[in-house]
matplotlib code that plots the C-alpha trace (Angstrom):
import matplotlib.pyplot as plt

x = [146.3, 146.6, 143.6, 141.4, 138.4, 135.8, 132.3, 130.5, 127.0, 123.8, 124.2, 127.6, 126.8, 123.6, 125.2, 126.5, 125.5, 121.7, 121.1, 117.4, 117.3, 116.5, 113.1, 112.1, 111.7, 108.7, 107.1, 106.4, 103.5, 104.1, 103.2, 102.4, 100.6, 98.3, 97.4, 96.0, 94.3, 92.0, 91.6, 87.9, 87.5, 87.2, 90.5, 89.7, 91.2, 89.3, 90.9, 89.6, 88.7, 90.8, 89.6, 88.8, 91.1, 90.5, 88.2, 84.8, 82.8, 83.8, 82.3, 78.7, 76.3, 76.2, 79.9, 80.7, 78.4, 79.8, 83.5, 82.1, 82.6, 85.1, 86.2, 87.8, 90.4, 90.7, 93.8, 97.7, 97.9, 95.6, 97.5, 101.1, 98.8, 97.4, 101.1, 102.0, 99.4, 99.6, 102.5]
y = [-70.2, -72.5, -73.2, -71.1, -69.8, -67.2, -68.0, -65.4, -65.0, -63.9, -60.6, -59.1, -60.1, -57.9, -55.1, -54.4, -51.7, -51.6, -52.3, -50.4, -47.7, -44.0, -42.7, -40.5, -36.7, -35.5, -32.3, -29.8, -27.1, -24.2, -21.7, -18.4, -20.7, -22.2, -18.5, -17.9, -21.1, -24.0, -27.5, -28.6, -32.3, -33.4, -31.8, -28.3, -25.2, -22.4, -18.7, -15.3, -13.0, -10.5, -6.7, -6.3, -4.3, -0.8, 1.4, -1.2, 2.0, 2.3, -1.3, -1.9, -3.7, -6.6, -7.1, -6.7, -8.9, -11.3, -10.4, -11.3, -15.4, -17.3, -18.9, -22.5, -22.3, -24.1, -25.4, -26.0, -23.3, -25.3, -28.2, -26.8, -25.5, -28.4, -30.0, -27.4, -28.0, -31.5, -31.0]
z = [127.6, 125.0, 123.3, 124.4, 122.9, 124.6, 123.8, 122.4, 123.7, 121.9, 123.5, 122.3, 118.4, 118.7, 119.8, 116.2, 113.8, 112.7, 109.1, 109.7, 106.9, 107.8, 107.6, 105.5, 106.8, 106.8, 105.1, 107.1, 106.0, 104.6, 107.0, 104.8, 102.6, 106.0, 106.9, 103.4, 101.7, 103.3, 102.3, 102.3, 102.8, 99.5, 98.8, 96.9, 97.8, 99.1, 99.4, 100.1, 97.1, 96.1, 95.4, 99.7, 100.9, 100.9, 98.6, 99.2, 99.1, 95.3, 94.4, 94.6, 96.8, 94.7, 93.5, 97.8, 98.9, 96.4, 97.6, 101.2, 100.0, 99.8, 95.9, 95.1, 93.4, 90.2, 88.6, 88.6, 90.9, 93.4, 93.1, 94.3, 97.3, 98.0, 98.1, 100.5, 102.8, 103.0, 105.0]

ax = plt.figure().add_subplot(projection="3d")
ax.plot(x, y, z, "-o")
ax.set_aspect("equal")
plt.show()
């Protein structure tokens, strides 16, 4: 056929490669660091105290009592837990 030329719908130029970029992956939270540190909802760290495992009966009253709370945690070191739990 001389002089012939298909037309080409709508429908077989959008069936062409997607120029859409890939999203970004997300980050995932660090799961040792969930088990161990809480964000409050201004965004401080709060961890257990450390000294509470074993020989309590050693420590006084006082010093346990205080051991019972939990401490915020205070610089750099808060921040790259707060990273890690932003997840």
């Amino acid at each position: 056929m001389v002089g012939y030329f298909p037309i080409i719908s709508d429908h077989f130029l959008s069936l062409g490669p997607k120029t859409q970029e890939a999203p970004v992956p997300k980050m995932k939270t660090k799961k040792a660091v969930a088990k161990r540190f809480k964000l409050t909802k201004n965004g401080k760290v709060i961890r257990r105290n450390q000294l509470t495992g074993h020989f309590m009966c050693a420590k006084s009253s006082k010093r346990r009592r205080k051991l019972r709370r939990a401490s915020v945690m205070t610089g750099g070191s808060a921040k790259n837990i707060a990273k890690l739990l932003q997840g």
